[in-house]
C-alpha positions as CSV (number, residue, x, y, z in Angstrom):
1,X,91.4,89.8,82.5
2,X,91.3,86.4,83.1
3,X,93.8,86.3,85.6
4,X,91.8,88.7,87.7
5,X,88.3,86.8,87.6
6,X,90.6,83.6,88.6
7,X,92.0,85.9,91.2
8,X,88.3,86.7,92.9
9,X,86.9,83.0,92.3
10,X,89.6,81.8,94.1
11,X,88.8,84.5,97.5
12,X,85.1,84.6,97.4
13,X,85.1,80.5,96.7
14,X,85.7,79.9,100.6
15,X,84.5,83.2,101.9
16,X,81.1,82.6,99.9
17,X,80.6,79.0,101.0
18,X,81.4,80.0,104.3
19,X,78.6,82.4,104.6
20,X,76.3,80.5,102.3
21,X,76.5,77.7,104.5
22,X,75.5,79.7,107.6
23,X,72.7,81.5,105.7
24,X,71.3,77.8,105.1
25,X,71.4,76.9,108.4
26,X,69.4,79.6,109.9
27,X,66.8,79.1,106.5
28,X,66.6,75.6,107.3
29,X,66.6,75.3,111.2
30,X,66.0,78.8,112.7
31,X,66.5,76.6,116.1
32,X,70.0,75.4,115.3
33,X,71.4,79.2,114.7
34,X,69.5,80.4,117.9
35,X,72.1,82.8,119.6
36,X,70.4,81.1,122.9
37,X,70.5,77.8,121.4
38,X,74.6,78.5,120.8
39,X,75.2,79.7,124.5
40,X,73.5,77.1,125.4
41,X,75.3,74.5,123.7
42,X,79.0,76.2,125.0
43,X,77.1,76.4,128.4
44,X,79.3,73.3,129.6
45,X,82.3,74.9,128.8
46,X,81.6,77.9,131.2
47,X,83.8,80.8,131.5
48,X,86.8,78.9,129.6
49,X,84.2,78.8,126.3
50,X,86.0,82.9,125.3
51,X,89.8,80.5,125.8
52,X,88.6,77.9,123.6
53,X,87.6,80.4,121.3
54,X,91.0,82.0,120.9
55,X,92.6,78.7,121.0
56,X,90.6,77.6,117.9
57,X,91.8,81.0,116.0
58,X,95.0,80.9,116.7
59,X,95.5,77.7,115.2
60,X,93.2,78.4,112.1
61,X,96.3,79.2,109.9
62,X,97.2,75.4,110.1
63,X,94.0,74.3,109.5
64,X,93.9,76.3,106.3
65,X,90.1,77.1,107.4
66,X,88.7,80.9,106.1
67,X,88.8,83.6,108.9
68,X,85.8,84.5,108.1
69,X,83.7,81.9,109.2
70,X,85.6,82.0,113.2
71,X,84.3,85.8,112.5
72,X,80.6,85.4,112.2
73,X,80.6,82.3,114.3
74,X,82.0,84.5,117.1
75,X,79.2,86.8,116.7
76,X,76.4,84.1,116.6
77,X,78.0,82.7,119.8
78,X,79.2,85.9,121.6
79,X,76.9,89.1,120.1
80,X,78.9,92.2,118.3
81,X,80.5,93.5,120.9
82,X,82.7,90.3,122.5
83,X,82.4,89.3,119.0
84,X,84.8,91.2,117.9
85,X,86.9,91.5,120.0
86,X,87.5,88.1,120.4
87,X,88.1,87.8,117.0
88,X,90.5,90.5,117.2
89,X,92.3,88.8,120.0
90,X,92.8,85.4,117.5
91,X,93.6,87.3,114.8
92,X,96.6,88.6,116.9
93,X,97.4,85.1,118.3
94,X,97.6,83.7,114.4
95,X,99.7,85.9,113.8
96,X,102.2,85.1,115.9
97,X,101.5,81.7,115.1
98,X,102.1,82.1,111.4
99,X,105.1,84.8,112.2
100,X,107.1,82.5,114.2
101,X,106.5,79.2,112.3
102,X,107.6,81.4,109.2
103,X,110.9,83.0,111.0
104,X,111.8,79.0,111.9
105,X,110.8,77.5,108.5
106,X,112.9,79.8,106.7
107,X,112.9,81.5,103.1
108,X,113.1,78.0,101.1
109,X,108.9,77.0,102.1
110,X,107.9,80.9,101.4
111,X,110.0,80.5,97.8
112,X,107.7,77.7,97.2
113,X,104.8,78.8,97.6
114,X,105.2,82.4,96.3
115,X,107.2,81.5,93.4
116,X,108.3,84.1,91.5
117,X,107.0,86.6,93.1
118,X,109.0,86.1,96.2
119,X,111.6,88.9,95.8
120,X,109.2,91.2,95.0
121,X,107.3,90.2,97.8
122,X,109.9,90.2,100.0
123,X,111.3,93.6,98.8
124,X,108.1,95.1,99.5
125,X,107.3,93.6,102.8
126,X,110.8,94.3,104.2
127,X,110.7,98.1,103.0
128,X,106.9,99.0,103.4
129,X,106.2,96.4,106.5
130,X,103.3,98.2,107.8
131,X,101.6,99.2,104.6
132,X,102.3,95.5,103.4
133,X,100.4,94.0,106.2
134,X,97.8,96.7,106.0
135,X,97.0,96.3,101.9
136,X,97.3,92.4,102.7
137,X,94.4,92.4,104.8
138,X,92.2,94.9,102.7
139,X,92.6,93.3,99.6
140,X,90.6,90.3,99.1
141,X,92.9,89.2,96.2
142,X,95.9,88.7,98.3
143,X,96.0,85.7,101.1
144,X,97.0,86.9,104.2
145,X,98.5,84.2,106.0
146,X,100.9,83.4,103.2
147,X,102.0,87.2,102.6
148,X,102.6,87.4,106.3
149,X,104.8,84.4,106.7
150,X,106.8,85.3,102.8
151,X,107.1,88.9,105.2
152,X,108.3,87.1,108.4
153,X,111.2,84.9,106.4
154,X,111.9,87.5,104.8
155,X,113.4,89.7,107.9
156,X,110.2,92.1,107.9
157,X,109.5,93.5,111.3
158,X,107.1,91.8,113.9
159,X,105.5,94.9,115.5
160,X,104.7,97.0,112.3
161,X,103.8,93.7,109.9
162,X,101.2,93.2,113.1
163,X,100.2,96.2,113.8
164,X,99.0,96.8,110.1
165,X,97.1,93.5,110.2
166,X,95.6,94.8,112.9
167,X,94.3,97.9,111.4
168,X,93.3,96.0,108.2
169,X,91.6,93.7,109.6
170,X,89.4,95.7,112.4
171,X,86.6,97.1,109.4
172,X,86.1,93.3,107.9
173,X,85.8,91.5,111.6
174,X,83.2,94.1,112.7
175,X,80.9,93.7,109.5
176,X,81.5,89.5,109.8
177,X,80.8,89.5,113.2
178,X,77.8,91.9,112.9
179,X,76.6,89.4,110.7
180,X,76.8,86.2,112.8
181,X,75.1,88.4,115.3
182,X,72.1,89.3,113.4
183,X,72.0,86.2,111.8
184,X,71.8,84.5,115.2
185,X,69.3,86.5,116.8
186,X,67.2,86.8,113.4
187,X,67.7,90.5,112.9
188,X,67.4,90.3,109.0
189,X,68.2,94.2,108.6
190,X,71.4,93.7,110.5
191,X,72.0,90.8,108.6
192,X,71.6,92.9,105.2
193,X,73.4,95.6,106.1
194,X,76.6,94.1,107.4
195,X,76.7,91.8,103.9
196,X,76.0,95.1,101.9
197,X,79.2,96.3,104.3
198,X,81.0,93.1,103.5
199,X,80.3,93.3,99.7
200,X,81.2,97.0,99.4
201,X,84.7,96.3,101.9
202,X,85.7,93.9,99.3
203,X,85.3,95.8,96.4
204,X,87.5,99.0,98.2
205,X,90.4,96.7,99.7
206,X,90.3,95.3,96.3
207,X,90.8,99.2,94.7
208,X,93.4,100.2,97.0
209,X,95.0,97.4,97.1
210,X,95.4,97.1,93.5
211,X,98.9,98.5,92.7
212,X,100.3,95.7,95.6
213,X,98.7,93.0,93.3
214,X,99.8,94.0,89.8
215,X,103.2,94.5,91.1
216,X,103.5,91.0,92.7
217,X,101.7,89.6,89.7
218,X,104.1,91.1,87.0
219,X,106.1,88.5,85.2
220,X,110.3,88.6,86.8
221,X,112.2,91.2,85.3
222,X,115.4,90.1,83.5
223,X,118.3,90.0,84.5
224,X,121.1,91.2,81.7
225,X,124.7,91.8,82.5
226,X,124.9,95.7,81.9
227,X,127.9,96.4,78.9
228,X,131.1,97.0,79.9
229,X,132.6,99.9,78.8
230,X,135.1,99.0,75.3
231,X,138.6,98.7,76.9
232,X,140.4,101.8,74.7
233,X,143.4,101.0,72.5
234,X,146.6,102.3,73.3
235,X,148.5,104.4,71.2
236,X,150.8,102.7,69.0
237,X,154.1,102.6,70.7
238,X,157.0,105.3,68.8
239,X,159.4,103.2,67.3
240,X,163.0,103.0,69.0
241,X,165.1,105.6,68.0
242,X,168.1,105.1,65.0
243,X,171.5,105.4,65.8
244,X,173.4,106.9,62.1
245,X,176.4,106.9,61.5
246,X,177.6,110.0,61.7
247,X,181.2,111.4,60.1
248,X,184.7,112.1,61.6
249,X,187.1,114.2,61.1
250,X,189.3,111.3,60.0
251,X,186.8,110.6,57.1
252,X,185.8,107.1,58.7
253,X,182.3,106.5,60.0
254,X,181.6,105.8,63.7
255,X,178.6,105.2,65.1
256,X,177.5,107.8,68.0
């Protein structure tokens, strides 16, 4: 029990402080989160502002910064639609960031950080590649970027690993970027309804997700030699045969 409660402190810690501090923004300067005040602070930057955009998600995995505040912020800045899909467009470019970095690193940096739980991770990334990706992302229990590159130096496959962050990803981006959006432009029933979303999308990618985690949180099975079978004793060995004796016709004995 306790290891589940850690388990959520330790996702909604950032995603919660992320959103929290954009909440306290608008409260406290309405001005400052002003979806005009935004495009007009990228104005400079023109039509390569979308560019610098991607470029700053597709290096979030080494800044270790949560994807969900590039989410919202790219609603604020860019409005639902472009939103999202620029924020689907950087989630694809991280992960090919974090794919290939993880395919060069090798498996000793993944063993590291997994622990443990590598081989089962890898097992189950290199034999269910899309589901893995797919769970990965709908669970808020399990970090992403790390099960993604554990999956990538493992030998898992590049196309389906993506393609099932893609799809896992696509509900969570919407509702964060929804919210940015209404939070920008001060639409406080859009605002409440995407963090309902957001609340209730956690709690689901935490239920189907579930089995994933307990099975890459059980404790390493044990490895015992099986018995080998008793080596069977041979029969005793009949004893050499006698030679007696035997009579002759002279009376004297001679041995046949």
């Amino acid at each position: 029990m306790k290891g589940g409660v850690k388990g959520w402190l330790r996702v909604l810690a950032p995603v919660g402080a992320s959103i929290g501090g954009l909440v306290l923004l608008r409260l406290l300067g309405p001005d400052v989160m002003d979806q005009r005040q935004l495009h007009d602070f990228i104005e400079p930057l023109g039509q390569a502002a979308p560019f610098a955009f991607l470029l700053a998600l597709a290096i979030r995995p080494l800044t270790l910064l949560p994807g969900t505040l590039f989410a919202a912020v790219g609603g604020m800045v860019f409005g639902t639609l472009m939103g999202t899909i620029y924020a689907l467009m950087g989630s694809f470019l991280a992960a090919c960031v974090v794919f290939g970095l993880a395919r060069k690193l090798g498996v000793r940096p993944m063993k590291r950080l997994a622990g443990a739980r590598y081989p089962a991770l890898a097992r189950a990334a290199r034999k269910h590649d899309f589901q893995f990706a797919l769970l990965a992302c709908i669970n808020p229990l399990l970090p992403t970027d790390m099960m993604l590159a554990a999956a990538a130096a493992s030998g898992a496959r590049f196309w389906p690993m993506v393609g099932g962050l893609m799809v896992g990803t696509l509900p969570g981006t919407f509702l964060l970027v929804q919210f940015g959006s209404g939070l920008a432009q001060g639409h406080t029933m859009m605002t409440v309804v995407s963090g309902v979303g957001l609340g209730v999308s956690l709690v689901l990618g935490a239920f189907l997700g579930r089995r994933v985690y307990k099975e890459l949180n059980a404790p390493p099975q044990s490895t015992q030699p099986e018995p080998q079978p008793e080596a069977q004793a041979e029969p005793p060995a009949s004893p050499a045969p006698r030679n007696f004796p035997l009579p002759r016709k002279d009376g004297l004995s001679s041995a046949s």
